[in-house]
Each structure stands twice: as C-alpha cells, then as structure tokens.
TIVO-2410 file (N, C-alpha, C; in nm, 3 decimals):
# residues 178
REC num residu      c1      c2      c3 atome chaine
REC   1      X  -1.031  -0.240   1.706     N      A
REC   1      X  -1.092  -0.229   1.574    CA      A
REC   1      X  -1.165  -0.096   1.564     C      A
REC   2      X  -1.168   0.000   1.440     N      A
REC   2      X  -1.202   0.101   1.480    CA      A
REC   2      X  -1.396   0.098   1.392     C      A
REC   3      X  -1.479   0.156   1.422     N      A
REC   3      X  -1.568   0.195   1.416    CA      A
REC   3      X  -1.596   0.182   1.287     C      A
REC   4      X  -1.524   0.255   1.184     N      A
REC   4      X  -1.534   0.311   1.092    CA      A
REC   4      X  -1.478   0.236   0.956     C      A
REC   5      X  -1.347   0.210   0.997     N      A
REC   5      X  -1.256   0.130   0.919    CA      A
REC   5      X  -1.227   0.232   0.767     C      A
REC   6      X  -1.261   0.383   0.833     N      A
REC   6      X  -1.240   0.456   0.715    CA      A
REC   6      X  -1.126   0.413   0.592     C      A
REC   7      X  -0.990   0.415   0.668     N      A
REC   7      X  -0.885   0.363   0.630    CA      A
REC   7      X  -0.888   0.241   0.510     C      A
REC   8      X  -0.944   0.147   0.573     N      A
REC   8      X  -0.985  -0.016   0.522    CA      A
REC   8      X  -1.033   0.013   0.381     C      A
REC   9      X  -1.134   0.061   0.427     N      A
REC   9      X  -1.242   0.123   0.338    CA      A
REC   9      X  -1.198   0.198   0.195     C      A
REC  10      X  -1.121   0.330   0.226     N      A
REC  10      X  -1.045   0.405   0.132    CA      A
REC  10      X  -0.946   0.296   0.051     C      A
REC  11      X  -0.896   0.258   0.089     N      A
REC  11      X  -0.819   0.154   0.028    CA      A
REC  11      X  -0.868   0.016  -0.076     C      A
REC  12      X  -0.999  -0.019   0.007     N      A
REC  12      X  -1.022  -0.148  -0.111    CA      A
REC  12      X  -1.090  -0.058  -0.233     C      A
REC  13      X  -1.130   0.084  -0.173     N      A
REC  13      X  -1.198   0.112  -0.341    CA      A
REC  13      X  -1.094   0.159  -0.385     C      A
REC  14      X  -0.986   0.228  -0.370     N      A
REC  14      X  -0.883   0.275  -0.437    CA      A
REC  14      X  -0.827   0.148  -0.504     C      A
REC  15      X  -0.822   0.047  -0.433     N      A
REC  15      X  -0.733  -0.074  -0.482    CA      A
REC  15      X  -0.827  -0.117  -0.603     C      A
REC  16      X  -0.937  -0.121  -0.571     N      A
REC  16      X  -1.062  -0.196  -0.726    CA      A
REC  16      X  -1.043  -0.072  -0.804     C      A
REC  17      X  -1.059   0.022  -0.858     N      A
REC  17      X  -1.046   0.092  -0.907    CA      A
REC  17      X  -0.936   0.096  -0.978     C      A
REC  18      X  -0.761   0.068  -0.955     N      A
REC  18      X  -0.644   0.065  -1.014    CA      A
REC  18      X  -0.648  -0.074  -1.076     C      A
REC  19      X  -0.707  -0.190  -1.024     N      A
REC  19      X  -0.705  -0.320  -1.081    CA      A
REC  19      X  -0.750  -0.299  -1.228     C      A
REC  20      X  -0.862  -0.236  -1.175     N      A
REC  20      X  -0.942  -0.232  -1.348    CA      A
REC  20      X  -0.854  -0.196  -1.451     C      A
REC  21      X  -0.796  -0.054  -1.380     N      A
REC  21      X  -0.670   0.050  -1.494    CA      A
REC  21      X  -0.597  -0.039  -1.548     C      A
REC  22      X  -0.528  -0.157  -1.438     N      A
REC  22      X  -0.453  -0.241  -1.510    CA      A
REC  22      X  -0.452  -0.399  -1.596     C      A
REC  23      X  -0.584  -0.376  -1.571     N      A
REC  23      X  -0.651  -0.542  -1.561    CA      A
REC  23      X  -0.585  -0.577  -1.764     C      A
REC  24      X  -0.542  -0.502  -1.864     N      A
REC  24      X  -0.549  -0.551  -2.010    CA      A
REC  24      X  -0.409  -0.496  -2.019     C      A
REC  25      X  -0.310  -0.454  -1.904     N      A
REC  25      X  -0.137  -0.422  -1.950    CA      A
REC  25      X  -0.072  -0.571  -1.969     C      A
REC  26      X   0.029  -0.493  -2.076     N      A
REC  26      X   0.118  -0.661  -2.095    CA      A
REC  26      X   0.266  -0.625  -2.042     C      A
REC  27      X   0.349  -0.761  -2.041     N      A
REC  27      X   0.477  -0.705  -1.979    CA      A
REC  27      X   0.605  -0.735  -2.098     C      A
REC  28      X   0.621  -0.576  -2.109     N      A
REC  28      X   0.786  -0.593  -2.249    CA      A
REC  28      X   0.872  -0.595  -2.111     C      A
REC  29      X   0.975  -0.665  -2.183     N      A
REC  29      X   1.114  -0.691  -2.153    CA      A
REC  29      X   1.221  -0.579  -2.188     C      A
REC  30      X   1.222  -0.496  -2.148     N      A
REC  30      X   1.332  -0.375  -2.223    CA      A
REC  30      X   1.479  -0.408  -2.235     C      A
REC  31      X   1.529  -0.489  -2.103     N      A
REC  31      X   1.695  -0.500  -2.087    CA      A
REC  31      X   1.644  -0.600  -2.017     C      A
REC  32      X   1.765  -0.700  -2.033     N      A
REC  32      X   1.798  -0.818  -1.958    CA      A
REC  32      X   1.933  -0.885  -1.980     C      A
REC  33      X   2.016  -0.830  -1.835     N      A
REC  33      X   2.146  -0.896  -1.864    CA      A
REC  33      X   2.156  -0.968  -1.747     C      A
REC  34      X   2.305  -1.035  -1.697     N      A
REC  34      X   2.306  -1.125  -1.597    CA      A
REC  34      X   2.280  -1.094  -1.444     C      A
REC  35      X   2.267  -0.926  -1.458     N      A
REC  35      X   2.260  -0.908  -1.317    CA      A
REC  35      X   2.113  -0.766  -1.302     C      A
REC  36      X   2.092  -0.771  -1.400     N      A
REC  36      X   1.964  -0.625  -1.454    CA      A
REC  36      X   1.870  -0.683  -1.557     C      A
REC  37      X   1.736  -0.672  -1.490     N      A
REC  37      X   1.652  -0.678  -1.568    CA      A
REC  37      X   1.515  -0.501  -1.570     C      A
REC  38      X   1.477  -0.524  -1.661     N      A
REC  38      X   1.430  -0.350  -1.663    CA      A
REC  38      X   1.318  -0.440  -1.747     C      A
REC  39      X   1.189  -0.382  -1.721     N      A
REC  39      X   1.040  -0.441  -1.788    CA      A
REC  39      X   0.937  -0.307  -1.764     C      A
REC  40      X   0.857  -0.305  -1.880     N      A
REC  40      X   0.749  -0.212  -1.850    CA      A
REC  40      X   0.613  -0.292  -1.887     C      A
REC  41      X   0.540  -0.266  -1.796     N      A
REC  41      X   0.384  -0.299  -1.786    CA      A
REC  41      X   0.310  -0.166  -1.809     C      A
REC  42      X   0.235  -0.208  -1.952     N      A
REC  42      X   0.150  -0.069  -1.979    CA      A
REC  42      X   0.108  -0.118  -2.082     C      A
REC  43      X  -0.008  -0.052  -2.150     N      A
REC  43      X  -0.078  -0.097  -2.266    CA      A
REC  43      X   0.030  -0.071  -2.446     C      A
REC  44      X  -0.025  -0.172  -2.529     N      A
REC  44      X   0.060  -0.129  -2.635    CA      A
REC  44      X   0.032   0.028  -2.678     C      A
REC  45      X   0.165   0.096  -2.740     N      A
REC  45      X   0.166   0.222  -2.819    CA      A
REC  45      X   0.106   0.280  -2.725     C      A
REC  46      X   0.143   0.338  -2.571     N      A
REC  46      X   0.112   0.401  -2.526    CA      A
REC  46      X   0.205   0.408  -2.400     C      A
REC  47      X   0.252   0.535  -2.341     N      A
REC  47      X   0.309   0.542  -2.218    CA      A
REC  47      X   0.213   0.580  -2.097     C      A
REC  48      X   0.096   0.615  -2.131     N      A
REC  48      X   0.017   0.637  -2.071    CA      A
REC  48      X  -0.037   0.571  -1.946     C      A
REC  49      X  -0.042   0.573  -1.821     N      A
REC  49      X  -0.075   0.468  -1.715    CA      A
REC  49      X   0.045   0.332  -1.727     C      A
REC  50      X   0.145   0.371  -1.770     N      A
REC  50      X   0.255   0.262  -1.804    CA      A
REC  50      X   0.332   0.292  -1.702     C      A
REC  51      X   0.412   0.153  -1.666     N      A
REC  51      X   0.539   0.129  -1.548    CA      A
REC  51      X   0.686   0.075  -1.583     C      A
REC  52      X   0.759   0.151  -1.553     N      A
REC  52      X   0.876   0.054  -1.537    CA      A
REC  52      X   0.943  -0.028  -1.453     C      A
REC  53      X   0.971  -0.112  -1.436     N      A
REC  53      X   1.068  -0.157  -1.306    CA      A
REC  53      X   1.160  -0.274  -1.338     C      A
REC  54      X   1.273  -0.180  -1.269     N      A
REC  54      X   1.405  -0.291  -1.308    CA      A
REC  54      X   1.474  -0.317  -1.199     C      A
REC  55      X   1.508  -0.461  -1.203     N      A
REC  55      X   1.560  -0.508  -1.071    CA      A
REC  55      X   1.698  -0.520  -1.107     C      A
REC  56      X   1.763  -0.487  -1.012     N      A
REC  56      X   1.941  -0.474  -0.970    CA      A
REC  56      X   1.983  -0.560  -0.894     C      A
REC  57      X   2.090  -0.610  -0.849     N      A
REC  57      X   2.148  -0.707  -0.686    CA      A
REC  57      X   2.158  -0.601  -0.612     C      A
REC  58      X   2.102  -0.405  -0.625     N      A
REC  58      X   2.064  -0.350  -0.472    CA      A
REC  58      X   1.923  -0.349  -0.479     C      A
REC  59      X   1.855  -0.358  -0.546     N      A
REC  59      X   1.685  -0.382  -0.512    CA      A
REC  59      X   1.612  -0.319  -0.663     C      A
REC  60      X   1.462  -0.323  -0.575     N      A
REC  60      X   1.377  -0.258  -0.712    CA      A
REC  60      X   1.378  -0.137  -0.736     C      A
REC  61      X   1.392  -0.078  -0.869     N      A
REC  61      X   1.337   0.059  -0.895    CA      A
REC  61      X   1.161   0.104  -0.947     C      A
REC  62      X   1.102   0.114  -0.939     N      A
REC  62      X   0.947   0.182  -1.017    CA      A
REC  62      X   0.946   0.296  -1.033     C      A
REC  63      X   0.960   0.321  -1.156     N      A
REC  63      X   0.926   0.434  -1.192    CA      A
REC  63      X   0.874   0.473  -1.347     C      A
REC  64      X   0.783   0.549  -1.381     N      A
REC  64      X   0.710   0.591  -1.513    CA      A
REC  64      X   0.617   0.672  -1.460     C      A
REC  65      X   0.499   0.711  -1.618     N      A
REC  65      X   0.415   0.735  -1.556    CA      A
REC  65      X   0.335   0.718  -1.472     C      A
REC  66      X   0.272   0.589  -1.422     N      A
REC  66      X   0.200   0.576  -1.317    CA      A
REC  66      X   0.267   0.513  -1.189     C      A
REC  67      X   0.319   0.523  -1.087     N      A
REC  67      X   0.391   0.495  -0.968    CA      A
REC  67      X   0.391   0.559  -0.878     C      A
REC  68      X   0.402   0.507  -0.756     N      A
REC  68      X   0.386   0.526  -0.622    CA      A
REC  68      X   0.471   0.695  -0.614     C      A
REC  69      X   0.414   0.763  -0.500     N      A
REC  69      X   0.465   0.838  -0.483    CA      A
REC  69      X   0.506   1.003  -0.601     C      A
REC  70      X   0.462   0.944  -0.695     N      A
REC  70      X   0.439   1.024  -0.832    CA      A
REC  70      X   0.608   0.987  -0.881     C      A
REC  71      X   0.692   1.011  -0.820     N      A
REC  71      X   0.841   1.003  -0.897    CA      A
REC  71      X   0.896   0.854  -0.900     C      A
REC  72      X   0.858   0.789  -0.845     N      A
REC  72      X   0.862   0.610  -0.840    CA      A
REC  72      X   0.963   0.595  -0.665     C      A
REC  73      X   0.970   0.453  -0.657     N      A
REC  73      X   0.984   0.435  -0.528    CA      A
REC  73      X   1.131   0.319  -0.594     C      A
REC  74      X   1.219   0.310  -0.472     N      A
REC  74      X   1.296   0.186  -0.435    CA      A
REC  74      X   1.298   0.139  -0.352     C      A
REC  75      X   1.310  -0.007  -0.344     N      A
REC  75      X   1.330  -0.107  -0.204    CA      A
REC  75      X   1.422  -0.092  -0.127     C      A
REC  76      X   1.415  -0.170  -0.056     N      A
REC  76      X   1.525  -0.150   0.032    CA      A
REC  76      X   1.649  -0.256  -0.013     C      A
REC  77      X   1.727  -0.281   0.047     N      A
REC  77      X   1.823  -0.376  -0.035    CA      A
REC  77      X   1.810  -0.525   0.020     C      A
REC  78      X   1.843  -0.575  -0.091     N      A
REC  78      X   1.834  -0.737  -0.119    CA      A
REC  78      X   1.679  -0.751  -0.167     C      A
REC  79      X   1.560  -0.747  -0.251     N      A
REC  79      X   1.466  -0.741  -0.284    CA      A
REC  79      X   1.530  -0.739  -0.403     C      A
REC  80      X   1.420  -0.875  -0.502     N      A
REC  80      X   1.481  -0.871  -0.654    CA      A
REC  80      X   1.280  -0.938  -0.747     C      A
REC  81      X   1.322  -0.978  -0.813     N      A
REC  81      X   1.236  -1.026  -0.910    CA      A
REC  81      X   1.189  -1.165  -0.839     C      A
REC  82      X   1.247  -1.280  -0.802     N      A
REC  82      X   1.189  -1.360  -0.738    CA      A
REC  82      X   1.079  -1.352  -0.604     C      A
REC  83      X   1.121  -1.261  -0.506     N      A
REC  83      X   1.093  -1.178  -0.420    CA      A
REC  83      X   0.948  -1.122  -0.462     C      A
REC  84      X   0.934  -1.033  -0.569     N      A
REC  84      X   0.855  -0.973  -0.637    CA      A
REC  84      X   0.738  -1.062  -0.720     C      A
REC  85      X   0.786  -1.136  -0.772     N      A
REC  85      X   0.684  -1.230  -0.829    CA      A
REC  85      X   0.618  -1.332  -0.754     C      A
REC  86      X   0.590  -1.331  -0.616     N      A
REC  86      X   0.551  -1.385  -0.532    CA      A
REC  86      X   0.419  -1.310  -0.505     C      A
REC  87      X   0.335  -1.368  -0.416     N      A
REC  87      X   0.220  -1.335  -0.362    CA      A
REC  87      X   0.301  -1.249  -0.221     C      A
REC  88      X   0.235  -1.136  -0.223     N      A
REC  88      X   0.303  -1.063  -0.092    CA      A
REC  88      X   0.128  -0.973  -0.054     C      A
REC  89      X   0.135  -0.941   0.063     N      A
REC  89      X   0.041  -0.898   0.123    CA      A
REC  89      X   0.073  -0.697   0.094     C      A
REC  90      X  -0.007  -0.672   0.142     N      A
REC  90      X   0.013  -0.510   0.093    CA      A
REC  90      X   0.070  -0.459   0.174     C      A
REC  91      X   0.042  -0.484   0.338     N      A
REC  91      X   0.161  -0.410   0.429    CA      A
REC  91      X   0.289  -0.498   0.435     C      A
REC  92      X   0.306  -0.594   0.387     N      A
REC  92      X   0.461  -0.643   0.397    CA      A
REC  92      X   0.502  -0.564   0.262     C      A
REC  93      X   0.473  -0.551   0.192     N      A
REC  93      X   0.505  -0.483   0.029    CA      A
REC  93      X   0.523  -0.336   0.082     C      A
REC  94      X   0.434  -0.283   0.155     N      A
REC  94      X   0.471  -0.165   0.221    CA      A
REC  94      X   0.593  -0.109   0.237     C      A
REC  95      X   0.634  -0.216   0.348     N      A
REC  95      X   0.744  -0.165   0.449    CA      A
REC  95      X   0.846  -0.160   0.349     C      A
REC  96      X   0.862  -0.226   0.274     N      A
REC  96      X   0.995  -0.231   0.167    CA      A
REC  96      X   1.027  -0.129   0.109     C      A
REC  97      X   0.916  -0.034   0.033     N      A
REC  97      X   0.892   0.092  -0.035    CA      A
REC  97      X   0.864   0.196   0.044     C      A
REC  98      X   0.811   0.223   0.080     N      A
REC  98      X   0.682   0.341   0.119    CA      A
REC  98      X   0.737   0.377   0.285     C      A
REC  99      X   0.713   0.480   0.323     N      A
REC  99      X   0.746   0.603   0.408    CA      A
REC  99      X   0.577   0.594   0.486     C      A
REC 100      X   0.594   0.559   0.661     N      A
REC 100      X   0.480   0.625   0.666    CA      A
REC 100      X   0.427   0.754   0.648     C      A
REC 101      X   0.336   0.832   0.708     N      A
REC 101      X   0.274   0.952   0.672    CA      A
REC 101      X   0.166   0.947   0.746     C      A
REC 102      X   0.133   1.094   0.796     N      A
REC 102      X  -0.033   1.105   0.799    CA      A
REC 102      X  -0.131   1.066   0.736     C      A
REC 103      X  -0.214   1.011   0.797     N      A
REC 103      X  -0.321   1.011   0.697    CA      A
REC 103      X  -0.438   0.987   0.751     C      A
REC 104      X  -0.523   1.089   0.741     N      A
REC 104      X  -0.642   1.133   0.801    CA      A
REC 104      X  -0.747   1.035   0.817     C      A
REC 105      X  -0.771   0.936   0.720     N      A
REC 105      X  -0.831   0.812   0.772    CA      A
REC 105      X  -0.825   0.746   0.883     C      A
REC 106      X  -0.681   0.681   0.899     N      A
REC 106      X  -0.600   0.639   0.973    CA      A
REC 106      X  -0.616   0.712   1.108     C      A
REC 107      X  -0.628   0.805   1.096     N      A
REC 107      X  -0.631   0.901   1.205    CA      A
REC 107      X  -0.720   0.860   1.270     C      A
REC 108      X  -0.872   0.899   1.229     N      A
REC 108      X  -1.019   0.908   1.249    CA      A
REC 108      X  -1.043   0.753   1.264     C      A
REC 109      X  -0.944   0.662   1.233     N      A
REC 109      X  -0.936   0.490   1.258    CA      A
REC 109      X  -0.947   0.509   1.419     C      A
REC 110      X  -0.788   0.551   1.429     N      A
REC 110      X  -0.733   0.558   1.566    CA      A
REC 110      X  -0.835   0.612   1.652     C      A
REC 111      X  -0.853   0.699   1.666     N      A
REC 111      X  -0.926   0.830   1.771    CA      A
REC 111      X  -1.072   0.715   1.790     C      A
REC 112      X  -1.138   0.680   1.697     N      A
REC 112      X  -1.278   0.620   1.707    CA      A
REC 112      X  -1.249   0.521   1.818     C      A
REC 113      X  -1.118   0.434   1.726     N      A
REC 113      X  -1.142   0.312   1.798    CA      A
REC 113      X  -1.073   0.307   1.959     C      A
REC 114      X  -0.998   0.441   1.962     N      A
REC 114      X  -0.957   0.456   2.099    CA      A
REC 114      X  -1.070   0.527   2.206     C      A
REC 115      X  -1.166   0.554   2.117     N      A
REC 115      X  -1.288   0.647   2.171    CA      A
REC 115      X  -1.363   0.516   2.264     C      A
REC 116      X  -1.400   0.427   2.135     N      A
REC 116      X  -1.468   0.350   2.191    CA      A
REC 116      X  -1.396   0.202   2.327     C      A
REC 117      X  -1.317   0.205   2.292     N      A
REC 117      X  -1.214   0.124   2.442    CA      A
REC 117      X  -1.290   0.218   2.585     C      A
REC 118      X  -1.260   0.375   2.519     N      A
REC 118      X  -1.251   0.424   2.627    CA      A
REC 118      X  -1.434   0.400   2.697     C      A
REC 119      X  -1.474   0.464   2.638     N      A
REC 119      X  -1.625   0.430   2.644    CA      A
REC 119      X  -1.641   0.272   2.702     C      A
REC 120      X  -1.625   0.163   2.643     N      A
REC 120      X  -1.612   0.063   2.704    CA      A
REC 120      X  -1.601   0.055   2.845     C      A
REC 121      X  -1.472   0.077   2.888     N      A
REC 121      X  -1.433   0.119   2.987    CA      A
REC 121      X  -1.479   0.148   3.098     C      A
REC 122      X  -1.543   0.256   3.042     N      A
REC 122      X  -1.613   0.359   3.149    CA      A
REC 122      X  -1.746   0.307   3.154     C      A
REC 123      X  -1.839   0.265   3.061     N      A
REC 123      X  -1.942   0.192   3.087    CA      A
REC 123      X  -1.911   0.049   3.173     C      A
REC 124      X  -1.857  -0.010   3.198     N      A
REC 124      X  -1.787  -0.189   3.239    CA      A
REC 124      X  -1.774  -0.076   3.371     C      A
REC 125      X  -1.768   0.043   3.408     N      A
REC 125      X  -1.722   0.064   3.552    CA      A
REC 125      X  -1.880   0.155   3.588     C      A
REC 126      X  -1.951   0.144   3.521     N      A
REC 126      X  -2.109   0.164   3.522    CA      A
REC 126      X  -2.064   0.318   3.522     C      A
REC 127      X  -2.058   0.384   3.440     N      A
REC 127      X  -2.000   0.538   3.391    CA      A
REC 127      X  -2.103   0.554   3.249     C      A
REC 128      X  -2.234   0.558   3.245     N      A
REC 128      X  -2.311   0.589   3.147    CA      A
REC 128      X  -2.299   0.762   3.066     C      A
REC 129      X  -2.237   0.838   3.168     N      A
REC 129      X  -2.202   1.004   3.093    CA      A
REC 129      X  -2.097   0.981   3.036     C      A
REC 130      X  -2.147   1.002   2.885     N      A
REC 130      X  -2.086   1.033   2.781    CA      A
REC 130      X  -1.956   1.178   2.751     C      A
REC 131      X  -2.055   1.232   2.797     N      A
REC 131      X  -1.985   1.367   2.802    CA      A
REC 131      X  -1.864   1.395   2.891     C      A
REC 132      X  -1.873   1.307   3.011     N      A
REC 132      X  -1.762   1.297   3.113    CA      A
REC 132      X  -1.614   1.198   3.061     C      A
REC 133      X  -1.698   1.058   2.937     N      A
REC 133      X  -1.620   1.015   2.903    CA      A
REC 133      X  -1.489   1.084   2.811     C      A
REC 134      X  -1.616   1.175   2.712     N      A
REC 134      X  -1.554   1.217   2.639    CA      A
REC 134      X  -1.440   1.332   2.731     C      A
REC 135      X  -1.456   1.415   2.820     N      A
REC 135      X  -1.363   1.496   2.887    CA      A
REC 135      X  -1.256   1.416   2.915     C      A
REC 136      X  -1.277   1.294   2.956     N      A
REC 136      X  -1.165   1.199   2.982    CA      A
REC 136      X  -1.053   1.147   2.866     C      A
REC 137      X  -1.115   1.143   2.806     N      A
REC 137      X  -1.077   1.087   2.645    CA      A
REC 137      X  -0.957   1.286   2.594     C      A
REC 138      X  -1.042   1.350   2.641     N      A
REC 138      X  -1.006   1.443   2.589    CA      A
REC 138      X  -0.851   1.510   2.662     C      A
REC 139      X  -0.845   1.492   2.794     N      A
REC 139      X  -0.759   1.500   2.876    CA      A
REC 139      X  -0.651   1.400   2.886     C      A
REC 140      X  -0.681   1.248   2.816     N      A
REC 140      X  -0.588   1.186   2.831    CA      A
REC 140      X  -0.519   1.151   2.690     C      A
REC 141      X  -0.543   1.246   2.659     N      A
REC 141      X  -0.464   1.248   2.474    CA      A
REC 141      X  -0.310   1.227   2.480     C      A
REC 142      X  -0.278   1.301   2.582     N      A
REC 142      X  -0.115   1.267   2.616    CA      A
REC 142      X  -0.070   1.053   2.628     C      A
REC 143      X  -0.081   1.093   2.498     N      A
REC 143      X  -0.030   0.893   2.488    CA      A
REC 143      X   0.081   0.876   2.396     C      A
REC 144      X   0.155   0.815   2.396     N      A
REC 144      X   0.264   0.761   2.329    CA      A
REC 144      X   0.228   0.716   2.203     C      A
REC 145      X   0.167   0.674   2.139     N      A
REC 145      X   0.138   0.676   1.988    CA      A
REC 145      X   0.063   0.725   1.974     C      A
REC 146      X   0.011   0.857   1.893     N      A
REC 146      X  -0.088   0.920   1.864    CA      A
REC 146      X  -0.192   0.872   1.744     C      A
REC 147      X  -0.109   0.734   1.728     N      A
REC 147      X  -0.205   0.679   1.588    CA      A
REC 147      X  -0.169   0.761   1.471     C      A
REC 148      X  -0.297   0.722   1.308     N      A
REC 148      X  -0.352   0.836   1.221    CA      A
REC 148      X  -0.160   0.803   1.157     C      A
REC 149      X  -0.083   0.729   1.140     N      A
REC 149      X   0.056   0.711   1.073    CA      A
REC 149      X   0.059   0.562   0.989     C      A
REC 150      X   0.031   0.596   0.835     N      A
REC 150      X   0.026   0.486   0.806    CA      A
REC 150      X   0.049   0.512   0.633     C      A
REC 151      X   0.016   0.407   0.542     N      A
REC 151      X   0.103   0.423   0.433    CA      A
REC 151      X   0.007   0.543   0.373     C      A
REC 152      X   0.072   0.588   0.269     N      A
REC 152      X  -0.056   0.690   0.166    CA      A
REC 152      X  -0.132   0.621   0.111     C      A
REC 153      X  -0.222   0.659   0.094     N      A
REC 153      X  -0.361   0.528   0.047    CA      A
REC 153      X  -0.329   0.502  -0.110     C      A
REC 154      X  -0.275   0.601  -0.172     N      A
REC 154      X  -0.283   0.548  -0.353    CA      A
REC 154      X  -0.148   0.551  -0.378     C      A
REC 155      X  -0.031   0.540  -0.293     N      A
REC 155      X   0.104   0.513  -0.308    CA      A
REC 155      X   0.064   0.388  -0.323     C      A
REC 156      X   0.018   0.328  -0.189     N      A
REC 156      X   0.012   0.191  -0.159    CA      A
REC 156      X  -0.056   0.055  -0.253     C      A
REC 157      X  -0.177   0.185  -0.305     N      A
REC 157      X  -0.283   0.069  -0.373    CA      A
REC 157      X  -0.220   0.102  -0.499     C      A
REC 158      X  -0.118   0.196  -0.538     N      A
REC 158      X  -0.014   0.187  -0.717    CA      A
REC 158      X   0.072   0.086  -0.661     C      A
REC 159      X   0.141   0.081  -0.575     N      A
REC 159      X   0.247  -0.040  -0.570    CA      A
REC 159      X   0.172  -0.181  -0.545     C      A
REC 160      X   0.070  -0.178  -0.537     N      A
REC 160      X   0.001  -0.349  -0.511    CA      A
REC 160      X  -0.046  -0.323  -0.644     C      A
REC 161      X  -0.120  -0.281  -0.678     N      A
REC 161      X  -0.133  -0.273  -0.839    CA      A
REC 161      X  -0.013  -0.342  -0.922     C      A
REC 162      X   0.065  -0.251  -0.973     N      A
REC 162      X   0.212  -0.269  -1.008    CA      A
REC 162      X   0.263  -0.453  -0.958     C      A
REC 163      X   0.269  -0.464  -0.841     N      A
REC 163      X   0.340  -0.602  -0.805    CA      A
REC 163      X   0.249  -0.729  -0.831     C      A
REC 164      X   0.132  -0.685  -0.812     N      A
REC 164      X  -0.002  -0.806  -0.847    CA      A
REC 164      X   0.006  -0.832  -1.022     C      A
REC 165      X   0.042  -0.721  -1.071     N      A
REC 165      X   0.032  -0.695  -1.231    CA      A
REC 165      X   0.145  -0.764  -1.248     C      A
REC 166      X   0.262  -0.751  -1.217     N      A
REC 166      X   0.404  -0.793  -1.266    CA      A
REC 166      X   0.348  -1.002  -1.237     C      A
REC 167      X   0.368  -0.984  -1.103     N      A
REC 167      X   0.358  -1.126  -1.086    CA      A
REC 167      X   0.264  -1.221  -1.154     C      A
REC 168      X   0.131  -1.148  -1.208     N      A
REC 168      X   0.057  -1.255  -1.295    CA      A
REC 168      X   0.102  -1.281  -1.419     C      A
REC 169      X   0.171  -1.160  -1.493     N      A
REC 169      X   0.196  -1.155  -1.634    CA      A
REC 169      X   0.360  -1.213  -1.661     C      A
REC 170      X   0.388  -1.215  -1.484     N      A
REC 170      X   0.547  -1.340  -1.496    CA      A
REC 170      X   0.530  -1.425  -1.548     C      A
REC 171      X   0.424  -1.432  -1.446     N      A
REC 171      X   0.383  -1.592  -1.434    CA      A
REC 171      X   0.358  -1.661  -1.600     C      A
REC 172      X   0.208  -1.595  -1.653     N      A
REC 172      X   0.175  -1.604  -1.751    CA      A
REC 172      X   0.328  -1.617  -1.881     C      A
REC 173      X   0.433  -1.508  -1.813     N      A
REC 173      X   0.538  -1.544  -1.947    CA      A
REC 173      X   0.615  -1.653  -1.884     C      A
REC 174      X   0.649  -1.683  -1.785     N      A
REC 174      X   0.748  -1.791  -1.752    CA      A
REC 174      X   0.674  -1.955  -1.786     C      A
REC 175      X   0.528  -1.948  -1.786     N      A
REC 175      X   0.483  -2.070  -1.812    CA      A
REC 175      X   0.435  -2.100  -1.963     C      A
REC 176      X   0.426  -1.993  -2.022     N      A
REC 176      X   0.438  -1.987  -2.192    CA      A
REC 176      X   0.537  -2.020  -2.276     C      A
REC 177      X   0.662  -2.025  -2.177     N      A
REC 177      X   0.783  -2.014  -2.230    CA      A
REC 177      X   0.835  -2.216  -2.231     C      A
REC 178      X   0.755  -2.253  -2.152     N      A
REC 178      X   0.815  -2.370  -2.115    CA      A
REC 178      X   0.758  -2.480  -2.205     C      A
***
C-alpha cells in the first residue's frame, strides 16, 4: 500500500468532479437497427460536454466532444450494450479501452510504497540508518517492474463517467418504457 495513495487520490477528485459535469445529461437514441445502436448523452441543444457511443457485434465506439483519450476510445471485441449497462468497476472497464501509460502518481505510489517495505525490512533486521536504507533502495532499483504504469487519470475517470451515465439513464429508459 503506498504512503500516499497519490494515484487513489487524483482519481476520486477527478472522478467527483466529472459526475457533477454529468449528473443533468439525458440519453437520445440517434440510430437503432438490428445489429447498431448509436446514442448520445449530453445536455439538450448543446454538443458541448456531449458523448456518443454506438455499439456494433465488434464492440463499443466513444466518441464526441467529451471522451477518453480526447479522440474517443474502442473496446475490444465482443463488448456490447448489455455488457455496458451493467455495474462494472473502473479497472475492469479499463482494461477493455484504455492503454496503460506513465503516470507520475502511480509512480510516486510505487517508489513510496516500495520505499517503505524496504525500510520495514531493514528496521525488522534492527537497521535504524535511514540513509543506508535509502543507498540500498537506491542500488537495488534494478527490478523487474518498475511500477508508476497505469491508466491516465481523466481518460479513465471520462470513461467511468460516460458508462455510469449510460447505465443509469438505460436503466431509467428501459423501466419507463415498460
């Protein structure tokens, strides 16, 4: 666990922050045939902070003005609207879309929380110099995952936005309808 949880952190305010943006969008229906559906979530008379996404039998598209990645993202294949209108967690929603990346949080996650193992460590072997730890820490950087690789923080918190938004205002139309 790292120290800091910079990462964690960057993310739930990025994520409260986009909720709000979207908290009063409604969802039009643009196209709907037997195998394509295409919908935009965005406020009326406005494209502004608005989304599209249309599902295919090869997966999702997102794209408008506001979406991941700035040019919009696709799934991977077999991912559709049922799939989507589900409750999904943000790193399983991840992996479907999104590319890891650097990201300096993430980073400063890693390094802390590998700081402090190490420290651990070395204190549990009664090693109170810090400074020796840290030389150690510093010398044994040669490790197989370097950490600090993880989603982009406002790719991630536009596509949970976007999928949290779609799935309530499904919901809301599929049970209006009945």
């Amino acid at each position: 666990m790292a120290i800091n949880g910079l990462y964690e952190k960057e993310r739930e305010s990025t994520l409260s922050r986009f909720r709000k943006d979207f908290k009063n969008h409604q969802l039009t229906i643009l196209a709907e045939t037997e195998n394509v559906l295409c919908v935009r979530i965005g406020r009326p008379n406005t494209r502004i902070n608005s989304t599209q996404i249309t599902f295919t039998p090869e997966g999702i598209v997102i794209q408008g003005d506001w979406c991941p990645c700035g040019n919009g993202v696709c799934s991977t294949f077999g991912y559709g609207k049922e799939w989507f209108a589900k409750s999904l967690s943000w790193s399983y929603l991840a992996e479907k879309f999104l590319a890891r990346e650097f990201v300096p949080e993430a980073a400063v996650d890693f390094l802390q929380g590998y700081a402090e193992n190490m420290r651990v460590e070395h204190l549990q072997e009664g090693c109170d110099d810090y400074r020796q730890a840290y030389y150690e820490f510093c010398q044994d950087l040669d490790i197989d995952d370097p950490g600090g690789y993880d989603y982009n923080i406002t790719d991630i918190c536009q596509l949970q936005v976007i999928q949290e938004t779609f799935a309530r205002l499904w919901a809301n139309r599929s049970s209006s309808c009945q």
